[in-house]
N, C-alpha and C positions, 0 to 999 in steps of 0.2 A: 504494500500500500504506500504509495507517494505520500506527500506531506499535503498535498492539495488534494486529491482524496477521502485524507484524515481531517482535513479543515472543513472541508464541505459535510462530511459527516455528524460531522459536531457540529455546526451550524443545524442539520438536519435534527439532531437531536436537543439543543436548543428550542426550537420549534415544537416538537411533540411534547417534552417537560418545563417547558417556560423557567428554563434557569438557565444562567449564564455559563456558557463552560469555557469559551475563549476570552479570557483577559488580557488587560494590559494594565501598563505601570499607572493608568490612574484609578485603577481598579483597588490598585493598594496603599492611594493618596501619594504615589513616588513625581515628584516632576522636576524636569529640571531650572537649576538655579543658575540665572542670569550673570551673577556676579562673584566674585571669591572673595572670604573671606578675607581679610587685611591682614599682614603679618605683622606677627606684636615680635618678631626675634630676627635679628640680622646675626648670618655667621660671622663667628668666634666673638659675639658677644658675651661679658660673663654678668650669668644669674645665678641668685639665691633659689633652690628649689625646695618644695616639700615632697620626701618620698608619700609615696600612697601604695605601691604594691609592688611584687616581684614583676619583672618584665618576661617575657615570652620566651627569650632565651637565658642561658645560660650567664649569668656577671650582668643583666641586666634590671631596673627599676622603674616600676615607671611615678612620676612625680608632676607636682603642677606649679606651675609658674603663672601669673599675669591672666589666670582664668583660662590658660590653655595645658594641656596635656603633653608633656615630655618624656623619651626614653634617655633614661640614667646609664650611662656605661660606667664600670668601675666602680657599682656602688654598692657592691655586695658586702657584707658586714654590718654597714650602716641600719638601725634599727627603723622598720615603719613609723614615719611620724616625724622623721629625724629631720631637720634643716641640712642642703650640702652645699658647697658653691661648686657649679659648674660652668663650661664654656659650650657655646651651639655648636658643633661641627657640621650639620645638615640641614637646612631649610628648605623641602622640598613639596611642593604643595599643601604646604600649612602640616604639615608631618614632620615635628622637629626632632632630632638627634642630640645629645646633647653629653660630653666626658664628663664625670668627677674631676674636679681637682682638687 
């Protein structure tokens, strides 16, 4: 069965159960956003972070700065809750990176 078979089917079936089977992104209130967010971090600026949790990998934290969400490299030992100073090494789509110092 093609995919255009499968569509038209389901349209068909639509039809006889009067429910929606073929959705799209505003089906699940998804749309897209005209503009990006503003960067509140230029690299290798240093900030004060508050850790808030282990980060995804391995020597990682993740922490918040300035109302935004930062990954901590280097800041394992440091207890949850703790103040670190760090420097940005990555600003890439509002996805900041950020070392221990």
């Amino acid at each position: 069965m093609s995919w255009r078979e499968f569509y038209n089917r389901l349209k068909e079936l639509e039809r006889i159960y009067s429910t929606k089977l073929i959705l799209s992104p505003e089906d699940f209130g998804i749309y897209r956003c005209d503009e990006a967010l503003p960067q509140s971090f230029r690299k290798f600026e240093k900030v004060s972070v508050r850790l808030l949790a282990p980060g995804w990998m391995r020597g990682e934290m993740l922490g918040v700065a300035r109302d935004r969400t930062l990954t901590v490299i280097g800041a394992e030992g440091v207890p949850i809750g703790e103040r670190v100073k760090a420097r940005i090494i990555g600003t890439k789509h509002n996805i900041y990176l950020a070392r221990a110092l």
